[in-house]
C-alpha positions as CSV (number, residue, x, y, z in Angstrom):
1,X,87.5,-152.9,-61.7
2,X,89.5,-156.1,-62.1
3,X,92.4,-154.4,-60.4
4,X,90.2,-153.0,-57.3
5,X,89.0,-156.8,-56.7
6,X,92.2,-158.6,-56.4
7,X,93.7,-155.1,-54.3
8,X,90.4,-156.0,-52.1
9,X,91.0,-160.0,-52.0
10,X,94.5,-159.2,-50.8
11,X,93.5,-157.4,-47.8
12,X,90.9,-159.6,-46.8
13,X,93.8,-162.3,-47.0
14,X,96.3,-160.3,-45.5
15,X,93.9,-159.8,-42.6
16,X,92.8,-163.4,-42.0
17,X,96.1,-164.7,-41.6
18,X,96.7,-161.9,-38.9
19,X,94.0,-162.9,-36.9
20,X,94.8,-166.9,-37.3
21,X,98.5,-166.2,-35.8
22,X,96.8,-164.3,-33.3
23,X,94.6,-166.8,-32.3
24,X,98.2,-169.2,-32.3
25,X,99.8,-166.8,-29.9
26,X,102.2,-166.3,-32.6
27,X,102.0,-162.6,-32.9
28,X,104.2,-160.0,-30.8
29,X,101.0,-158.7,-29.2
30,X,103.2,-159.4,-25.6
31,X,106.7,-157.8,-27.0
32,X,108.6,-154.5,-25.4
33,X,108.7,-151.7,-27.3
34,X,112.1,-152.4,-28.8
35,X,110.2,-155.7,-30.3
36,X,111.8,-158.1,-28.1
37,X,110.1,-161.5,-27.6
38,X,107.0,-161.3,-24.4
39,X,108.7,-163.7,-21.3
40,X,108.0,-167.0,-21.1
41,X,105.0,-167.8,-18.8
42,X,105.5,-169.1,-15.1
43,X,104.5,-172.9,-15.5
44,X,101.0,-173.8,-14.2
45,X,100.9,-174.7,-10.7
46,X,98.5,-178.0,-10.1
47,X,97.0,-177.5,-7.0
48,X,93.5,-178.0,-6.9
49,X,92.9,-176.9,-3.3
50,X,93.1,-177.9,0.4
51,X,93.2,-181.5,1.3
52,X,93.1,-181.5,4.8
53,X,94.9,-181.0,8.1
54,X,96.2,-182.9,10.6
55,X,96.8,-182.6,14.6
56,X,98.5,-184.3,17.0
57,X,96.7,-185.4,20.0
58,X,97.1,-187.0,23.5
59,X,94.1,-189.1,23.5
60,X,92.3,-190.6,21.0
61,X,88.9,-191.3,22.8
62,X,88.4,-187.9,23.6
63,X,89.6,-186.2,20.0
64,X,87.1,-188.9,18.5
65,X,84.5,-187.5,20.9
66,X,85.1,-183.9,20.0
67,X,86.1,-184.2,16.1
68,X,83.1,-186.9,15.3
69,X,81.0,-186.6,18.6
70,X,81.1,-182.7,18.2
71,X,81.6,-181.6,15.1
72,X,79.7,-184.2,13.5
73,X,82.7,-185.8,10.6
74,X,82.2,-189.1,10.2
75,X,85.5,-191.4,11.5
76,X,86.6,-192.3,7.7
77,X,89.8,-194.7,8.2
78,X,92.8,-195.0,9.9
79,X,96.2,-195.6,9.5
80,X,98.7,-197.8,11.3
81,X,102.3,-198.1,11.9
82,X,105.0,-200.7,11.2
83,X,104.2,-202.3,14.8
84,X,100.5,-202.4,14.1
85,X,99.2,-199.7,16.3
86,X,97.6,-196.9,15.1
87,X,99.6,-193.8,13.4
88,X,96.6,-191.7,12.4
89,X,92.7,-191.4,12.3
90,X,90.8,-189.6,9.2
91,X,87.7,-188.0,9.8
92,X,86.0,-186.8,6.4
93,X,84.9,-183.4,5.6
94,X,83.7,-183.8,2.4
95,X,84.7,-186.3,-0.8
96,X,88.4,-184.1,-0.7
97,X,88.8,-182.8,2.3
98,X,89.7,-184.3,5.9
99,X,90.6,-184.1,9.1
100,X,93.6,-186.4,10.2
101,X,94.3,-186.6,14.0
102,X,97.6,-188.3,15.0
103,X,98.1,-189.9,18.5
104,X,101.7,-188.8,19.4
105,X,101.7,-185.8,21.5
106,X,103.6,-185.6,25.0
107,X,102.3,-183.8,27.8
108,X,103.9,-180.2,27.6
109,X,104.6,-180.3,23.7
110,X,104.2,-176.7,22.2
111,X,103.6,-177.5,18.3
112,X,100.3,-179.2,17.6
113,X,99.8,-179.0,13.7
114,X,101.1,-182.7,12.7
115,X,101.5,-181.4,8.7
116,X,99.5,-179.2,5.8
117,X,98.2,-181.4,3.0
118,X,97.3,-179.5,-0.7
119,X,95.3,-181.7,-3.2
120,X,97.5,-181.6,-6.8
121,X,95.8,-182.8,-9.9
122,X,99.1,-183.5,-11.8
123,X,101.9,-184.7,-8.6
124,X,104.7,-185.4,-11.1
125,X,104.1,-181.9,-12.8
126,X,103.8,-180.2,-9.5
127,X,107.4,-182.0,-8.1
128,X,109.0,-181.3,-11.4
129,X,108.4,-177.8,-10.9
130,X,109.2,-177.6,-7.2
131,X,112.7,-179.2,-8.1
132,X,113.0,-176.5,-10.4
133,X,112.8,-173.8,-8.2
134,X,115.1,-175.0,-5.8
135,X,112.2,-176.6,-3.2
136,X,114.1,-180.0,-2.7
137,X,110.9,-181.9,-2.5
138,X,111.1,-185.2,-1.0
139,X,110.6,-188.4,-3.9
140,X,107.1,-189.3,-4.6
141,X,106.1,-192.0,-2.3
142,X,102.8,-194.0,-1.6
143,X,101.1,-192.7,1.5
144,X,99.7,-195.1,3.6
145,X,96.5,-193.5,2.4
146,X,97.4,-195.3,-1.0
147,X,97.8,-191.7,-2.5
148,X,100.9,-190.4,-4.4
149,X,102.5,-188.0,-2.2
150,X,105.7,-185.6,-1.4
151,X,106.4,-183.1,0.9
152,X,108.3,-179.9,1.1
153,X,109.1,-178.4,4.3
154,X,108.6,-174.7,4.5
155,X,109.5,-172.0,7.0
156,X,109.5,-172.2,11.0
157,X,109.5,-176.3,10.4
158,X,106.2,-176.3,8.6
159,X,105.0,-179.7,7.0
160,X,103.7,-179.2,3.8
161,X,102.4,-182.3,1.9
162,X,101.4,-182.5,-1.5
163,X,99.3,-185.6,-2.5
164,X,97.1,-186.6,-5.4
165,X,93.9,-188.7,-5.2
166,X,93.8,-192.2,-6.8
167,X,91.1,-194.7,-7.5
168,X,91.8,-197.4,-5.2
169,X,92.7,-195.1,-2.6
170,X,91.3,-195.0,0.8
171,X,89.7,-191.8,-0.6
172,X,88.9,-192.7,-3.6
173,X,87.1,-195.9,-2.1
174,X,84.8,-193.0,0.0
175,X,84.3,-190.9,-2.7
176,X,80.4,-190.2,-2.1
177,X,80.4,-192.0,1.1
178,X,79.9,-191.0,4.5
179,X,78.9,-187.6,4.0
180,X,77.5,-187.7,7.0
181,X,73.9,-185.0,7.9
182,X,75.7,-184.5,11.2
183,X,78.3,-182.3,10.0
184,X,78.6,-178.6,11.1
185,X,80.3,-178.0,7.8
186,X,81.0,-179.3,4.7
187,X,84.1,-177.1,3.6
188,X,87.5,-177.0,4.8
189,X,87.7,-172.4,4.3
190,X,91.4,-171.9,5.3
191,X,94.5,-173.0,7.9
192,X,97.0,-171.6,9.8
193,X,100.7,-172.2,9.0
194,X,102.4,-171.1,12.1
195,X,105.6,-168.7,10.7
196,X,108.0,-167.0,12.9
197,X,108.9,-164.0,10.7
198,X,105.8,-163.6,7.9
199,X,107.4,-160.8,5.7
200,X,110.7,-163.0,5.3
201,X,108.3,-166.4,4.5
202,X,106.2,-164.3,2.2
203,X,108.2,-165.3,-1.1
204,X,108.8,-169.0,-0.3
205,X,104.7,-168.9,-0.6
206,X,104.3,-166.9,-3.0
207,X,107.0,-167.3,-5.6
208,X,108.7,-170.7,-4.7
209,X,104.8,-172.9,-4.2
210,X,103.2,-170.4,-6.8
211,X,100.6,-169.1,-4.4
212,X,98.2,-166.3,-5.8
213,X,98.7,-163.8,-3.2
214,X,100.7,-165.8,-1.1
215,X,98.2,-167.6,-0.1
216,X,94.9,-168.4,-2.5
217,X,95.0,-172.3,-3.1
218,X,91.7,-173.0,-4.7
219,X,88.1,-173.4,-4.7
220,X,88.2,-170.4,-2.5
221,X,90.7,-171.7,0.0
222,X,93.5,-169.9,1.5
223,X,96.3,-170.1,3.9
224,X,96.8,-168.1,6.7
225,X,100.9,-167.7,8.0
226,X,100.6,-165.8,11.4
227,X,103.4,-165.8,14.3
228,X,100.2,-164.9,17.3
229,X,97.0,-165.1,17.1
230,X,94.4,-163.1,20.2
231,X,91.4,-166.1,19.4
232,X,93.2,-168.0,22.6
233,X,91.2,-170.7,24.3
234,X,91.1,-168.7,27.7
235,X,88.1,-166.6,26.4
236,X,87.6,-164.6,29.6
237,X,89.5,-163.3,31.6
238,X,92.4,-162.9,28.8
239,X,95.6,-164.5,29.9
240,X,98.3,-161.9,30.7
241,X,101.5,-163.0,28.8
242,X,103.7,-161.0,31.0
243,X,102.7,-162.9,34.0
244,X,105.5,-165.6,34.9
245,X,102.6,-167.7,36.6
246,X,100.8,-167.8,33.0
247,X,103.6,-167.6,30.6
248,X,103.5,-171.0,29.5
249,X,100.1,-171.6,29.2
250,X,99.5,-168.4,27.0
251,X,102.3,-169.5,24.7
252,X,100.8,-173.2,24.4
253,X,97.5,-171.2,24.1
254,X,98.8,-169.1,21.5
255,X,100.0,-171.8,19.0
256,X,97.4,-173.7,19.1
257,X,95.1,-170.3,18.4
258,X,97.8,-170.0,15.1
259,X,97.8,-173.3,13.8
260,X,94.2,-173.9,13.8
261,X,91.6,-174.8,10.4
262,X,88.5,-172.8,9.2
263,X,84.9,-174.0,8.5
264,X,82.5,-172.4,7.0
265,X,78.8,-172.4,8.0
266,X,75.8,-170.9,6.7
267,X,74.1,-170.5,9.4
268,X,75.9,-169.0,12.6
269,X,73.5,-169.4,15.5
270,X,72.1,-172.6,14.5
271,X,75.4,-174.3,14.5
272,X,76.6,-172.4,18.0
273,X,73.7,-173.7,19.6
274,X,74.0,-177.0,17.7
275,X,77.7,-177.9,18.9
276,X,76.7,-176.1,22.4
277,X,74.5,-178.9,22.7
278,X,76.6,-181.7,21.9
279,X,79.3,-180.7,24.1
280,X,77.5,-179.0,27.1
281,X,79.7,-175.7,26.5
282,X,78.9,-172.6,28.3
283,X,77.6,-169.5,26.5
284,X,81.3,-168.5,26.7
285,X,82.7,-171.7,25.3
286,X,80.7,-171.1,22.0
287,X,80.9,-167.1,22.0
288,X,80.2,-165.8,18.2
289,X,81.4,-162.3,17.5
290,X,82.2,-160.6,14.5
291,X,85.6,-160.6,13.2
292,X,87.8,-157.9,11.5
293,X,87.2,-159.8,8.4
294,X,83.0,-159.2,8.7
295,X,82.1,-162.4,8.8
296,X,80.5,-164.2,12.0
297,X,83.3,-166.2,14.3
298,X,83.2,-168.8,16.7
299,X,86.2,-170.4,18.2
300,X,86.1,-173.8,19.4
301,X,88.9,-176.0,20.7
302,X,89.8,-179.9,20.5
303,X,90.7,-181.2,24.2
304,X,94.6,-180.5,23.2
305,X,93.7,-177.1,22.6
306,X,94.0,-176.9,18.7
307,X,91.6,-174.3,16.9
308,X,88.3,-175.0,14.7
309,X,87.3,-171.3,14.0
310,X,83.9,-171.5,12.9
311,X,83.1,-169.0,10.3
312,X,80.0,-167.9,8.7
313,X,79.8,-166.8,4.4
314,X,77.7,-164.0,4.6
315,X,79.7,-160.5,5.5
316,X,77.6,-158.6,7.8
317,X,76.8,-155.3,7.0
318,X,78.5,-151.5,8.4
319,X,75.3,-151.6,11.4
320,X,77.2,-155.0,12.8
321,X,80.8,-153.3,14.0
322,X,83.6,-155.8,14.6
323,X,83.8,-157.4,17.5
324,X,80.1,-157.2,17.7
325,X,78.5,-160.7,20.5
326,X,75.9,-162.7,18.6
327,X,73.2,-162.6,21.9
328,X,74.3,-165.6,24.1
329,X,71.7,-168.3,24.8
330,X,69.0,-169.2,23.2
331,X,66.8,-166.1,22.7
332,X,66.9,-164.5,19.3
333,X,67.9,-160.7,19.5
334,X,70.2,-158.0,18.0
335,X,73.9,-158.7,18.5
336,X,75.8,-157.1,21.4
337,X,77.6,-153.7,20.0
338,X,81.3,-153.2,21.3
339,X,81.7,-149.7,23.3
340,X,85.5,-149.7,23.4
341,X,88.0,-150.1,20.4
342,X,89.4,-153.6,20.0
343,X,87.4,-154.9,23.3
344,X,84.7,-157.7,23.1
345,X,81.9,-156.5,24.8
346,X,80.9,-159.6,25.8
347,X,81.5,-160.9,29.2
């Protein structure tokens, strides 16, 4: 009897301190069948989520009048250069995200998207392990936002800044503030990262920045890395790129259709006929239709023809095809159902 209790103390023992270096992550639970050691874990990548976007512009009255005046974000803070004249104008999202406009675009300029900026919650972690995989970041600097920040330029000239909020900062100072009711949104969904060939950019974004997917970023936010986009701001008739006469505008068209930003909206129709309001549009300005994606799209465009494509959460359901017209106007009625593949029906 003696014997059977220590035999049954020994096993409880011997069990116990199994599951403790379990627990520990000491055990070979991750080893190859030959019992060689699991691989070491990629490091953590810090990135909390988008931090905004920024375009260039022409003219600052009238991107104020479209970015505040339109689509409702609340002029934040701006940003001047050595001379003392303005270099950029912030217009606030939400407590981390914004909208950065910069005023240095010359008549006939093709690329609008000024840079990409990702919110870090460890920068020095986040460089160290950019160095490591070969990303030559530039040093950690202050921004004239007061924010620790690099940048790493990725594929087709893309400007890709990392930064980290700090109290003291400008957007640390607004944290809470200026959240203004006006807004059409209150969440930055996704960008566009113009990139000339996708399949050969696909691993700088996925294995060199540590992107799930390639593109997942956080809080639900992705990137987007297409080399056309159809979403051009000549709704109707479509520009014909093999036209000589139309050539350049459908390429200017085109990019700034790629490098555009994505809010999301609850409500579809009440914010078309919200922004149609506050910017006279036409019923065709503010067209909503139903993307391949299933969600509810509207494409609007700032007066240098950059993107805002205006997307709704909810995925509609099988009865509302793609490409599907939310009914122009006013009146409240089912959507308009395509009759040809891959044509809007609507105009």
């Amino acid at each position: 009897m003696a014997r059977r209790k220590v035999l049954v103390a020994l096993l409880v023992f011997l069990v116990a301190g199994q599951a403790v270096t379990a627990q520990r992550g000491g055990g070979q639970a991750g080893a190859g069948r030959q019992g060689a050691p699991a691989a070491a874990a990629e490091p953590e990548v810090p990135i909390i989520g988008l931090a905004g976007i920024g375009f260039r512009v022409s003219d600052l009255t009238k991107a104020r009048g479209y970015y505040q005046g339109v689509l409702g974000f609340a002029e934040a803070f701006s940003t001047k250069d050595a001379s003392g004249r303005v270099a950029s104008v912030y217009f606030k999202i939400n407590d981390d995200q914004y909208v950065e406009v910069v005023p240095d675009l010359k008549p006939g300029e093709l690329r609008r998207q000024a840079r990409v900026m990702f919110q870090s919650s460890d920068l020095k972690k986040l460089h160290g392990i950019y160095t490591e995989r070969g990303l030559t970041p530039t040093a950690i600097t202050t921004g004239p936002d007061g924010n620790p920040v690099f940048r790493v330029l990725g594929p087709s000239g893309a400007k890709l800044d990392f930064i980290e909020y700090v109290p003291g900062s400008q957007q640390g100072q607004l944290r809470g503030k200026l959240l203004d009711a006006r807004r059409i949104s209150t969440h930055l969904w996704h960008v566009g990262i113009y990139t000339e060939d996708r399949a050969a950019s696909a691993p700088f974004y996925g294995e060199k920045l540590g992107l799930p997917r390639g593109r997942d970023v956080g809080r639900g936010e992705y990137i987007e890395t297409p080399n056309s986009d159809s979403n051009t701001e000549t709704k109707y008739p479509r520009l014909d790129p093999d036209n000589p006469a139309t050539r350049a505008q459908f390429e200017r068209e085109s990019m700034g259709a790629v490098e555009h930003m994505a809010l999301e909206v609850t409500d579809m129709k009440a914010m078309r006929d919200l922004v149609q309001d506050r910017g006279k549009y036409t019923d065709l300005w503010v067209r909503a239709h139903v993307g391949n994606n299933r969600h509810w799209l509207m494409h609007l465009f700032d007066p240098d023809g950059s993107r805002a494509e205006i997307m709704e959460t909810a995925v509609q359901p099988d009865s509302i095809p793609s490409l599907s017209v939310m009914l122009p106007g006013k009146a409240v009625g089912p959507p308009i159902l395509p009759k040809e593949p891959r044509v809007i029906p609507w105009p």
